[in-house]
C-alpha positions as CSV (number, residue, x, y, z in Angstrom):
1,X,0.0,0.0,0.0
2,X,0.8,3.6,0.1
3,X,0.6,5.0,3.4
4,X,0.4,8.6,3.9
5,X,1.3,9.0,7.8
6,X,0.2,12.9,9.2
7,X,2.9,13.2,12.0
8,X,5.2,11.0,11.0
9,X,8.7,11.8,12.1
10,X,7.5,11.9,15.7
11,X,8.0,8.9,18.4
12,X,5.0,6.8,17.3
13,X,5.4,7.8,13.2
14,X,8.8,6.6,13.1
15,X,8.1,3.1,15.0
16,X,5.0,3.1,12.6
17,X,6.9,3.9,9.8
18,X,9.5,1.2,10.3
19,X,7.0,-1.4,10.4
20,X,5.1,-0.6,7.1
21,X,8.4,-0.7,5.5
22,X,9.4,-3.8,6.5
23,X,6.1,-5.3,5.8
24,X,6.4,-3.3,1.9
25,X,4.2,-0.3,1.7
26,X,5.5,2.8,1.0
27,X,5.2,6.0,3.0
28,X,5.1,9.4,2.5
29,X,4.7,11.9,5.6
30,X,2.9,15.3,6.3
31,X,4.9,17.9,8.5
32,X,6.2,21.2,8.5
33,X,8.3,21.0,5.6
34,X,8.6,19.3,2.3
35,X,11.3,16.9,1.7
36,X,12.1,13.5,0.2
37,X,9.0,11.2,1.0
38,X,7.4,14.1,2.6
39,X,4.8,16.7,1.9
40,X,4.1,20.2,3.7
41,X,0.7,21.0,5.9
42,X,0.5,23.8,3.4
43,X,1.0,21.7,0.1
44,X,-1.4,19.2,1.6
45,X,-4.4,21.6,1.5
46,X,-3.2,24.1,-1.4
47,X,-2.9,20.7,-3.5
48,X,-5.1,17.9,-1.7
49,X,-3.7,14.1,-1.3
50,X,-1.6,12.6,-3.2
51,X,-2.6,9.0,-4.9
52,X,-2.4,6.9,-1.5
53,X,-4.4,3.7,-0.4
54,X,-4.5,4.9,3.0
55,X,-3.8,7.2,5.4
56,X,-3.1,8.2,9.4
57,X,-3.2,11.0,11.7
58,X,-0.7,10.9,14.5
59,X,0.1,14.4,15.3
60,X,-0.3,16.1,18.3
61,X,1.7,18.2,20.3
62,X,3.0,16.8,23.8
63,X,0.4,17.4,26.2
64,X,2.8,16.6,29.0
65,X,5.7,18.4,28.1
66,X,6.9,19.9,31.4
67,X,8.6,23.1,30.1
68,X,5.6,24.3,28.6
69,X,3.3,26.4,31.2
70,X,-0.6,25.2,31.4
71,X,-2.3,28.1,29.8
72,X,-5.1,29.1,27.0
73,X,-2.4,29.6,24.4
74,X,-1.3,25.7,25.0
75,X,-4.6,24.8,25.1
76,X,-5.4,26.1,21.9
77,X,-1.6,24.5,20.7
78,X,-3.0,21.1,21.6
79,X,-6.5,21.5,20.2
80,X,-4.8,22.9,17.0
81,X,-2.0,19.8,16.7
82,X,-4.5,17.5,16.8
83,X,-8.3,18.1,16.0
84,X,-7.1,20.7,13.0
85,X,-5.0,18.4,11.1
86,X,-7.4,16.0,11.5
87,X,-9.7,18.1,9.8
88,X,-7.1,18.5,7.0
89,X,-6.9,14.9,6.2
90,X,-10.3,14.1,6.4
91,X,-10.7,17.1,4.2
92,X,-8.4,16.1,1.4
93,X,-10.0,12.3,1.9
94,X,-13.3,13.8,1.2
95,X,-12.0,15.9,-1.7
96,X,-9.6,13.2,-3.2
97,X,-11.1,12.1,-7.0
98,X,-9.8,8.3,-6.1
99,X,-10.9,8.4,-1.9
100,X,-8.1,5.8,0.4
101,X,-9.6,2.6,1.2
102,X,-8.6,3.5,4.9
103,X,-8.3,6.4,7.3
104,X,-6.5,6.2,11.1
105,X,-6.5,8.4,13.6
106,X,-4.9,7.3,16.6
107,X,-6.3,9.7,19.9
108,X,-6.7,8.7,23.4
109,X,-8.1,6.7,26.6
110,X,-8.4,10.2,28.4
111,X,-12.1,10.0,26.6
112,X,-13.2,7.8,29.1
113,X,-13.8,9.3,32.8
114,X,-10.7,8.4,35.5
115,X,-11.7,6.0,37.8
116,X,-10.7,3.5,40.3
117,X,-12.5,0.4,39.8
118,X,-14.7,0.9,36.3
119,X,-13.3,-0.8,33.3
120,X,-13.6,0.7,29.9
121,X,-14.1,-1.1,26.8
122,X,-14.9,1.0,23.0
123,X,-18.3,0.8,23.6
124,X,-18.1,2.4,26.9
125,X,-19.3,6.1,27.2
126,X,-17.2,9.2,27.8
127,X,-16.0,12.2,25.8
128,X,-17.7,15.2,28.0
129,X,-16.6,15.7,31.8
130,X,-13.1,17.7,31.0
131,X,-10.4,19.2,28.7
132,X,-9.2,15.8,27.5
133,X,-12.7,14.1,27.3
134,X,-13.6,16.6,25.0
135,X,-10.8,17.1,23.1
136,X,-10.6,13.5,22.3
137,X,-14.4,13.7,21.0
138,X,-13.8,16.5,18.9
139,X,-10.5,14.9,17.6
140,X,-12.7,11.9,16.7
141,X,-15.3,14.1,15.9
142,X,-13.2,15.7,13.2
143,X,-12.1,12.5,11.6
144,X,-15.5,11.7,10.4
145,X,-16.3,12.1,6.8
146,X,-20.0,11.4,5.9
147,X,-20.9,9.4,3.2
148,X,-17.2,8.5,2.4
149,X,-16.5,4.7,1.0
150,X,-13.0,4.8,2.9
151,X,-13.2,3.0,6.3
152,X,-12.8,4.9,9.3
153,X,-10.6,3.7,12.1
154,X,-10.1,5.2,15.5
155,X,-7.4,3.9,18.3
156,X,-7.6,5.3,21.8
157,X,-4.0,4.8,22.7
158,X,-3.0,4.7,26.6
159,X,0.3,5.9,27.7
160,X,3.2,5.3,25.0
161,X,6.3,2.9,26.3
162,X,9.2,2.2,24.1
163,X,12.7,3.5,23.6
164,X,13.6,7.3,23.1
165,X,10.5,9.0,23.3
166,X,7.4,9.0,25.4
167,X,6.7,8.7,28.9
168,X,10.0,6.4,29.8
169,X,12.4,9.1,28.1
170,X,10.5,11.9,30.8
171,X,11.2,9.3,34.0
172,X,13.7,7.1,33.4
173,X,16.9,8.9,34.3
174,X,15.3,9.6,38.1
175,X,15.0,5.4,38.1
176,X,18.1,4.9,36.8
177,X,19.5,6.9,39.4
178,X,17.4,4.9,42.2
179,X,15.4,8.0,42.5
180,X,12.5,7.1,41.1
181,X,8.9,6.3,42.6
182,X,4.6,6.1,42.1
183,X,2.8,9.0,41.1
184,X,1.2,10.1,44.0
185,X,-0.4,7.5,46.3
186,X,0.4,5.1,43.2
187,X,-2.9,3.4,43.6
188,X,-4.3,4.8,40.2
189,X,-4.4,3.0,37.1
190,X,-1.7,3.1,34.6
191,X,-3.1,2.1,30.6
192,X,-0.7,1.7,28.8
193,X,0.9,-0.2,25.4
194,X,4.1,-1.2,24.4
195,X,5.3,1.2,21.3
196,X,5.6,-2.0,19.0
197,X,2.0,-2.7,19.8
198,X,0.7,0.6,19.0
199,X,2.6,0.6,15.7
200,X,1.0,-3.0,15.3
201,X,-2.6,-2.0,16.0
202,X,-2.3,0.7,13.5
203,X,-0.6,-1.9,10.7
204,X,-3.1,-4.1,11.5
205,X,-6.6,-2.0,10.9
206,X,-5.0,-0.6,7.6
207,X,-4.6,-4.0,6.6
208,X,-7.3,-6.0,7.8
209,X,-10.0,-5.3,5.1
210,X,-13.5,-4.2,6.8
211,X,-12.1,-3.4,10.3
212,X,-13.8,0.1,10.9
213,X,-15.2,1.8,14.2
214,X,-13.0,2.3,17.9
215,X,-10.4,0.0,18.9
216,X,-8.5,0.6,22.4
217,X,-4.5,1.0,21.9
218,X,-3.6,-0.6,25.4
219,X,-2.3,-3.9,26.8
220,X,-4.2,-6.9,28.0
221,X,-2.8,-6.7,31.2
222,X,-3.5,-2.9,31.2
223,X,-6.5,-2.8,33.7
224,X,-4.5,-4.5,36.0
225,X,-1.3,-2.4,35.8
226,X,-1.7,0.0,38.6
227,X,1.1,3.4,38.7
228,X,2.7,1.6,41.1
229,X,3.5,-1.6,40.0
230,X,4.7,0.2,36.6
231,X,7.0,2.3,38.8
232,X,8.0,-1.3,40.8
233,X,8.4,-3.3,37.7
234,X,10.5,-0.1,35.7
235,X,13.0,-0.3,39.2
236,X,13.1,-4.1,39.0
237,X,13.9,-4.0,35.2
238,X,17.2,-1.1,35.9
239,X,17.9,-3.2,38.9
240,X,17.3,0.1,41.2
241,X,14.9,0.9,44.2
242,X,11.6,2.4,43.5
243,X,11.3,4.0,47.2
244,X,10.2,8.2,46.1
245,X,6.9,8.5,45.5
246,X,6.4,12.3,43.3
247,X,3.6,13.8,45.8
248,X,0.3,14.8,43.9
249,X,1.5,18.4,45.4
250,X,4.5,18.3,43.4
251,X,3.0,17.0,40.1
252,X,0.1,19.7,40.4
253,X,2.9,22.3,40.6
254,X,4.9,21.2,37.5
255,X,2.3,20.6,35.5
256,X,-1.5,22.7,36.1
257,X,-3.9,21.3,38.0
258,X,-6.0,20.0,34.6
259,X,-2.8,17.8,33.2
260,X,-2.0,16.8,36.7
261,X,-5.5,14.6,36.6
262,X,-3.7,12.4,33.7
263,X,-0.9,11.2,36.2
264,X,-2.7,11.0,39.2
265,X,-6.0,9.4,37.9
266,X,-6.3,6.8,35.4
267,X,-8.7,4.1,33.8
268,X,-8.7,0.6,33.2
269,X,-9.3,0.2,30.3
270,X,-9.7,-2.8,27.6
271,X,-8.7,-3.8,24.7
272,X,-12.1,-5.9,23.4
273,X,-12.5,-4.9,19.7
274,X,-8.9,-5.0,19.4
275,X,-8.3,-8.8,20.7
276,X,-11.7,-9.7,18.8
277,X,-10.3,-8.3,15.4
278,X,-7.7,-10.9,15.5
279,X,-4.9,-8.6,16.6
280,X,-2.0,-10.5,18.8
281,X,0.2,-8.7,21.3
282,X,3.8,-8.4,21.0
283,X,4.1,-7.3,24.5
284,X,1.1,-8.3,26.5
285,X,2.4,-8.5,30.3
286,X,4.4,-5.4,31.7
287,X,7.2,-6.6,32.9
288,X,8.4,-8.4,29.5
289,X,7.3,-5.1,28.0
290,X,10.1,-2.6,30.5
291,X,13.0,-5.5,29.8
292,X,12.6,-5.0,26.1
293,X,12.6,-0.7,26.4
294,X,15.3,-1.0,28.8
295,X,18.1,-3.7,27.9
């Protein structure tokens, strides 16, 4: 196939990338600049999509990037990064004289409502109690093209683990140095997905003829991976202590009050219409997962 990937040179678009390769499609990328194998934002809605048989969103700017203050001009960054060029794509999809066969937008499991003891699958509700809720609705909102014979795909992705990039490049220096510790009381749960996987799930719907609608990005083992074990089992696979918990105090001050409520809450949250689509897992259990990112 050719695969054109929106967000593409970032942490998931390269892994993604890779992986098409390997398995023979080609792939052409949308980002700030032109290039070989790469189109411009600008190009892309002056001169609509080129000849493709599918295509993926994956941009977004960080949401958890400490350095940058929690404010209405972020705010607006993040809504921007992700719900706008979203719009873009499905734009140029609708527009397109020969449509894709598939479309992929990969956004997030902050749609469904934090919580202790509920477990989420796709067909669970959510999308309207806070920032993220809502921006992951109108980012999937936004997707949507009406009448369109390409097949839609969304995958709500939990927290991103894999090497150079993500959450374990923003902690892993702290655990390396014995330093590291839960999130607060540590009792919350932590979704999350192995890179590889993510990469996979996306490979997977854009080959997998007929596979449309929600599909959750996270382990198996996800709704029982509290943010304490993953800080116990990240310690156990550097061979260091995890004995400092960050106190909710501390996370509120680094990063707002509104993004602190994505470390110190969490959902459990499964993967149904992703196991029953016939999709295996590279990296099902956690610890497995952390030896892999980390040797």
């Amino acid at each position: 196939m050719r695969v054109v990937v929106g967000g593409g040179t970032g942490f998931v678009g390269t892994a993604l990338t890779q992986l098409l390769r390997s398995r023979g499609h080609e792939v052409t990328h949308v980002s700030r600049r032109a290039g070989k194998d790469r189109i411009s934002w600008e190009q892309l809605s002056q001169s609509g999509l080129p000849q493709c048989d599918a295509v993926v969103n994956l941009a977004g700017e960080n949401v958890l990037n400490p350095f940058r203050r929690w404010g209405d001009a972020f705010c607006r960054e993040i809504i921007r990064s992700r719900v706008e060029t979203t719009k873009t794509l499905a734009k140029a999809i609708a527009d397109a004289e020969q449509p894709p066969h598939a479309w992929v937008v990969v956004t997030g499991v902050g749609y469904y409502r934090p919580s202790p003891t509920a477990e989420y699958t796709e067909d669970s509700p959510g999308g309207d109690f806070d920032f993220f809720s809502r921006l992951v609705s109108s980012w999937e909102a936004a997707a949507l093209i009406p009448g369109s014979p390409t097949r839609g795909v969304v995958v709500r992705s939990g927290v991103v683990l894999g090497q150079g990039g993500g959450a374990i490049s923003q902690m892993i220096w702290p655990f390396r140095l014995g330093l590291g510790g839960p999130v607060g009381s540590g009792l919350q749960p932590f979704p999350w997905i192995h890179i590889r996987d993510l990469a996979g799930i996306v490979c997977h719907a854009l080959e997998t003829e007929g596979l449309r609608g929600v599909f959750n990005g996270v382990s198996p083992s996800s709704p029982a991976t509290s943010n304490g074990t993953f800080a116990r089992e990240l310690a156990a696979a550097l061979g260091r202590p995890a004995l400092l918990p960050m106190p909710a105090w501390a996370v509120r001050a680094i990063f707002g009050a509104e993004r602190a409520v994505m470390l110190l809450e969490g959902q459990k949250v499964v993967p149904k219409h992703t196991l029953e689509s016939g999709y295996s897992f590279i990296f099902p259990d956690l610890p497995e997962a952390l030896k892999d990112i980390v040797s």
